[in-house]
N, C-alpha and C positions, 0 to 999 in steps of 0.2 A: 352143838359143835360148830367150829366154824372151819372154812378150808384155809390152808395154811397157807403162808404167802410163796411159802419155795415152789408150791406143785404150780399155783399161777402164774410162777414167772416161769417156771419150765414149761407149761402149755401155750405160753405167751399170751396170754389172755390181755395181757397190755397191750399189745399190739392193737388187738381185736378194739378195744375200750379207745385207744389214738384213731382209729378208721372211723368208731360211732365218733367220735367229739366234732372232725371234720363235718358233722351233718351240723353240729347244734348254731342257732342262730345268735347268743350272747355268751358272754363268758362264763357267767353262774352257772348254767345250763350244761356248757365243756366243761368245767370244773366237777360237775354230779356225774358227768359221765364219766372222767377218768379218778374218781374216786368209788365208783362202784364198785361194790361186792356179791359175791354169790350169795344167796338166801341158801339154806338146807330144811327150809319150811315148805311143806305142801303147798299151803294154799296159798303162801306168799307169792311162790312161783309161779300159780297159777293165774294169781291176780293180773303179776304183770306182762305176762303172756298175753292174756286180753286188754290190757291197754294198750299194748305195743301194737294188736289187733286193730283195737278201734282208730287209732292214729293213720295205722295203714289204708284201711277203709277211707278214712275223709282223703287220705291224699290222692287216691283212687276213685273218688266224687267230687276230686275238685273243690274240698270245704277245706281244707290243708291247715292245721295250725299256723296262725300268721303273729307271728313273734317281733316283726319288724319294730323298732325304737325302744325295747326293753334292753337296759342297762344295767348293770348289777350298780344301785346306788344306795346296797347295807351300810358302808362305813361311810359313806357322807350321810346318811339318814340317822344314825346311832350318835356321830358328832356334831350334829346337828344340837343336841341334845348339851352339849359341853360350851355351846355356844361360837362353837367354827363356825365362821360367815359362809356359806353358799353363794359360790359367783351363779350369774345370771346364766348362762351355757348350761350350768351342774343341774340348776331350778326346772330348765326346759328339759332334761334328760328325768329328772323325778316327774315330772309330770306327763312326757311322753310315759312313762313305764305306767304311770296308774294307771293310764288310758288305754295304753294296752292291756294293761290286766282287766280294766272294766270290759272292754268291747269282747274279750276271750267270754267273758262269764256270762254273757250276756247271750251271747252265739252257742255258747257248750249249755245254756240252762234251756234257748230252746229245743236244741238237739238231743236234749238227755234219754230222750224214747229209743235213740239209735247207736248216742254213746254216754252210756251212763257212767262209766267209771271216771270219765275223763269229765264229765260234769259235774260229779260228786270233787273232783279234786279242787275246783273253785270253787266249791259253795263258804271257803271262810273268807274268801276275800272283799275290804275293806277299800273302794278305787278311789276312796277322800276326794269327792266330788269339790266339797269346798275349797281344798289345799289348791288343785288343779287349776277352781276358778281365778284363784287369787292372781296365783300366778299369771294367768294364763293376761287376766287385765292388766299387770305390772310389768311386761317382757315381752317386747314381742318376735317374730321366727330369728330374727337376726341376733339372738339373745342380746338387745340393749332395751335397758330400761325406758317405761312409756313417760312420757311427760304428764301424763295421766296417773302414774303410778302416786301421786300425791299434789297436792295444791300447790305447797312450798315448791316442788323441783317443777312445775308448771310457772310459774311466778320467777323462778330463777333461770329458766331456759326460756322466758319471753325477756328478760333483764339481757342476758348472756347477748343472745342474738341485737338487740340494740348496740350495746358498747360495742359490739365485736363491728356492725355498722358504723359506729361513728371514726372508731378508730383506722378502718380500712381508709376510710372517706376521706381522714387528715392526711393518708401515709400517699396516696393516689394526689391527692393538691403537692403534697412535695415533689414527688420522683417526678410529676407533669409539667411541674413551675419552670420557665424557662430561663429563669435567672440560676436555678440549679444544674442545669444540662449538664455545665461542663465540667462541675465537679461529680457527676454518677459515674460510674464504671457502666451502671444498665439502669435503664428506665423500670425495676422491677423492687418487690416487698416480697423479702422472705423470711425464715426466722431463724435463733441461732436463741437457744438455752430455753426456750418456750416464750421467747418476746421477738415482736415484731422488728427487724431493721432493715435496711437500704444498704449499697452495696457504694460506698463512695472511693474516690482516687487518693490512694495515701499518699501524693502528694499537694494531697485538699485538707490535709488531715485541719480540722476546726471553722472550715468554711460551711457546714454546716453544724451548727451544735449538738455534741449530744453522745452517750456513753458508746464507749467501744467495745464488743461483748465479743469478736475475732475476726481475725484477721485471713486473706484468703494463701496457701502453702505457697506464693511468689511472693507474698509481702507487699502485690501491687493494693490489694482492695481491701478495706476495712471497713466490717461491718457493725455501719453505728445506731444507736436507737436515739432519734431527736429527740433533744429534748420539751417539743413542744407534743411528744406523742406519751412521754415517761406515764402520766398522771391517766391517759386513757388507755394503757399499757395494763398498770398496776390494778385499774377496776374490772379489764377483761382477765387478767389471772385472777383475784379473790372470787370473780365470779365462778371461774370455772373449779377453786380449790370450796367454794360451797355447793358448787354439782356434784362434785366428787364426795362431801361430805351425807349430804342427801343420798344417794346411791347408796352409799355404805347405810346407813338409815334403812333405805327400805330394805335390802338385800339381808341384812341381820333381822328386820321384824318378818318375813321370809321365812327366812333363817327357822325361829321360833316355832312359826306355825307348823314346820316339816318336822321340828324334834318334838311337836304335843303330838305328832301321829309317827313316829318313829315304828313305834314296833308296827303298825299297819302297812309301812312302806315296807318294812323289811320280810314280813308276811307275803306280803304281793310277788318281791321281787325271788322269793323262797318257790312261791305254788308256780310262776313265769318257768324257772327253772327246771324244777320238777316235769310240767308241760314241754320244755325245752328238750331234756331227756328223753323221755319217754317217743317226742315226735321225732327227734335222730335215731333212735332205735328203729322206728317204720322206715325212715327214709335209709338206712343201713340195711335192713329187711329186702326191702325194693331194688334198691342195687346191687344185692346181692342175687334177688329171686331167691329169696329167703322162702322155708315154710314154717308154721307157727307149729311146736311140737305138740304131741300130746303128753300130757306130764300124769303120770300116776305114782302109787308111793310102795314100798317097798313092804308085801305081806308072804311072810312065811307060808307055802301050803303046809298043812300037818299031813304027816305021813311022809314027807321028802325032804330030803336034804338040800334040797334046793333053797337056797337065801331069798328070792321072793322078788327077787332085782329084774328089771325092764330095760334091755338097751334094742331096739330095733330101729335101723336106719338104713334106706334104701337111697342107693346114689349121691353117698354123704361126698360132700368135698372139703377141702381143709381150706378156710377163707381167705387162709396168706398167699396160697400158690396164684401165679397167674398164669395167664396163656389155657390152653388146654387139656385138661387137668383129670386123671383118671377117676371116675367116681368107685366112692367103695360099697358094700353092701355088709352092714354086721345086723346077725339076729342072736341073741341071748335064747333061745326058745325055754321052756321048763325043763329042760333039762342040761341044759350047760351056765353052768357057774364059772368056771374057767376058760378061756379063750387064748392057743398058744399058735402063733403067728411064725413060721419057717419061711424060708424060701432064699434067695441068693442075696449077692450086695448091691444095691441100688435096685432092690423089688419094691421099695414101698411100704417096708416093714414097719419104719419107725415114724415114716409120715399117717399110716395107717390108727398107729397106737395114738397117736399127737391129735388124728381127726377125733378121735371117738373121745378123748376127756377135752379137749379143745368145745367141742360141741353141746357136751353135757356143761361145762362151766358157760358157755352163753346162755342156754336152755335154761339155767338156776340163776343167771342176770335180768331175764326177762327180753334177751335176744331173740331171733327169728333163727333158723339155722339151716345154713344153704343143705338141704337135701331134696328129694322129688317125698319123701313120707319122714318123720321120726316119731317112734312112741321110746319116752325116757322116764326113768326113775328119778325122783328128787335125791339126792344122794346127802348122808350129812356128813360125809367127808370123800374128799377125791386126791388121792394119794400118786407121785409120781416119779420113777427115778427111771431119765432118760439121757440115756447121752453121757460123756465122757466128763463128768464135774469132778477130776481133783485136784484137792486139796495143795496146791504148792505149800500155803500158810503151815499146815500141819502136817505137813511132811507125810502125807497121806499116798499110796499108793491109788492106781486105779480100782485095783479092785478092794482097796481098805474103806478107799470113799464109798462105792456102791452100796459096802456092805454096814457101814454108817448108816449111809442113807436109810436101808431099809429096816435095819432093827430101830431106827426111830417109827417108822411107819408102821411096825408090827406092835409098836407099842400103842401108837395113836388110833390106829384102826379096829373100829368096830363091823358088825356084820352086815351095815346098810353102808358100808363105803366101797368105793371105787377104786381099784389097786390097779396103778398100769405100770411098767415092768419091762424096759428093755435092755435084751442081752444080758440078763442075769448070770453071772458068773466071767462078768468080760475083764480080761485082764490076768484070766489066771490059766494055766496047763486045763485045757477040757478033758483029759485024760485023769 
């Protein structure tokens, strides 16, 4: 069975899943956590009750999961594969994330005697030591490509820097030349469309030779490229449009090597996440003073009518409220199957109902759950109709909605679920 989406939004369990995501350190990470769902598996439950456990413990000894530089970089790693180029920035972010996946796996493999779950979740990862390397020679922190990264863009960035010398050299003998003084606006070389020019007096216009590429917004100064610089002009652009050719070169054979390990990057940055989750649930736990529930399952004693269900929580609080916040105390004991809640208006009635399935749906996420004790049943269905939901669309009364509501839930519900139930009959003469 699975819980239905209506009882989660009326528990607000979104809410809850928006408070864990604030913990998570990457996006994939927030993304698993506000796409989780309740298990109604025993042991599933229980699984993750203890990992959320062991998370807490490291952050409590100071060994914290350290997630820093992991990126969600799936769909650049899968198009990789289609042959998209990989900028240099994107390369450094795949290769910070392997490295962090390696260094986790490596930290959780020796710790596995004290948290094994959390070490078994990295044992598929694949941190492409070699991809890392490659990069790692080809790029360096400032994501620009090394001169190293090949002999060609080594030979072409010793070529570059020459011309780009010789041409400085010529543009400095003009603007310095004293027979030009009085035709400069400024003794300076700056550039205008990616070529070098001088800044001369438009009405010198031809007293020095040489193309006009613009003009300055008075019309006094016109920016020309001499013609005695055109020819070492044109060798510092072709060099620079064969740097850029080179770069593209490497960045695509890159490229390549990241889509032959596609699915291993995508791997890594999957288990990252998972770890991501699971260490936002401790750290939600922790700031809450969360406790780790006991979970048991749901057995019939023979001989009683009793449905076999466990709800015990001592000084339960509901996680939304802030400020200071009434704790409750519910016991299910063996002999109550039913639970009917009276009392005035603004007693706490309906925040009471909202802590107890609010609590049980984090308990079956693998939440921590702010109380001082909880022993819970895994539930495979948690059913709820609270609050004034009608219907304007279907012309639905209040109390036509409620009772919607609940004849679906009388349909859906079996005898290991959880039925919560406020103000039954509201909306109609109590008489």
């Amino acid at each position: 069975m699975m819980i239905s989406e209506k009882s989660l939004q009326t528990l607000e369990l979104h809410k809850i899943l928006e408070q864990v995501a604030r913990h998570a350190s990457f996006g994939a990470g927030a993304e698993l956590v506000r796409e989780a769902l309740p298990t109604t598996n025993l042991e599933e439950a229980r699984s993750w009750q203890r990992e959320t456990a062991e998370a807490l413990d490291m952050i409590r000894e100071n060994t914290a999961l350290n997630l820093a530089g992991a990126r969600d970089v799936r769909a650049v790693a899968m198009n990789a594969q289609r042959g998209i180029v990989i900028e240099a920035n994107v390369l450094l972010d795949i290769r910070q994330t392997m490295r962090r996946a390696g260094i986790l796996q490596r930290t959780l493999d020796k710790l596995k005697g004290k948290y094994p779950l959390l070490a078994e979740i990295t044992e598929t990862v694949d941190e492409c030591k070699a991809l890392q390397d490659t990069i790692s020679s080809s790029i360096d922190d400032n994501a620009e490509v090394k001169d190293t990264a090949s002999a060609r863009l080594a030979i072409i960035r010793h070529d570059l820097k020459v011309s780009f010398e010789r041409l400085q050299s010529k543009l400095r003998r003009i603007v310095q030349s004293k027979s030009n003084e009085l035709y400069l606006q400024e003794s300076i070389v700056t550039t205008r469309n990616g070529r070098y020019v001088i800044p001369i007096k438009a009405d010198y216009k031809g007293k020095i030779p040489g193309i006009v590429h613009d003009t300055s917004s008075s019309g006094a100064t016109l920016f020309i490229e001499p013609l005695e610089t055109i020819e070492l002009n044109n060798q510092w652009r072709e060099l620079q449009i064969e740097e850029e050719k080179e770069i593209r070169r490497i960045l695509a054979a890159l490229t390549d090597q990241v889509g032959d390990v596609a699915e291993q990057v995508v791997r890594a940055v999957e288990v990252l996440a998972y770890l991501d989750f699971v260490n936002a649930r401790a750290l939600h736990a922790k700031a809450m003073n969360a406790v780790q529930p006991k979970l048991v399952g749901i057995n019939r004693k023979s001989g009683t009518q009793h449905p076999g269900s466990t709800i015990r929580l001592v000084s339960a609080r509901h996680p939304l409220l802030k400020g200071n916040v009434v704790p409750i105390d519910i016991d299910f004991d063996d002999t109550t199957w039913v639970l009917v809640i009276t009392g005035p208006n603004t007693g706490g009635k309906t925040v009471s109902l909202k802590t107890v399935g609010l609590l049980i749906l984090m308990a079956q996420i693998g939440l921590h759950v702010p109380a001082e004790q909880a022993t819970l049943s895994v539930f495979e269905g948690v059913f709820a109709d609270i609050g004034d939901e009608q219907s304007i669309e279907q012309s639905l009364s209040t109390f036509s909605s409620h009772m919607t509501n609940i004849i679906h839930i009388l349909r859906e519900c079996n005898e290991k679920s959880l039925v919560i139930l406020n103000q039954l009959g509201a909306g109609t003469d109590p008489a």
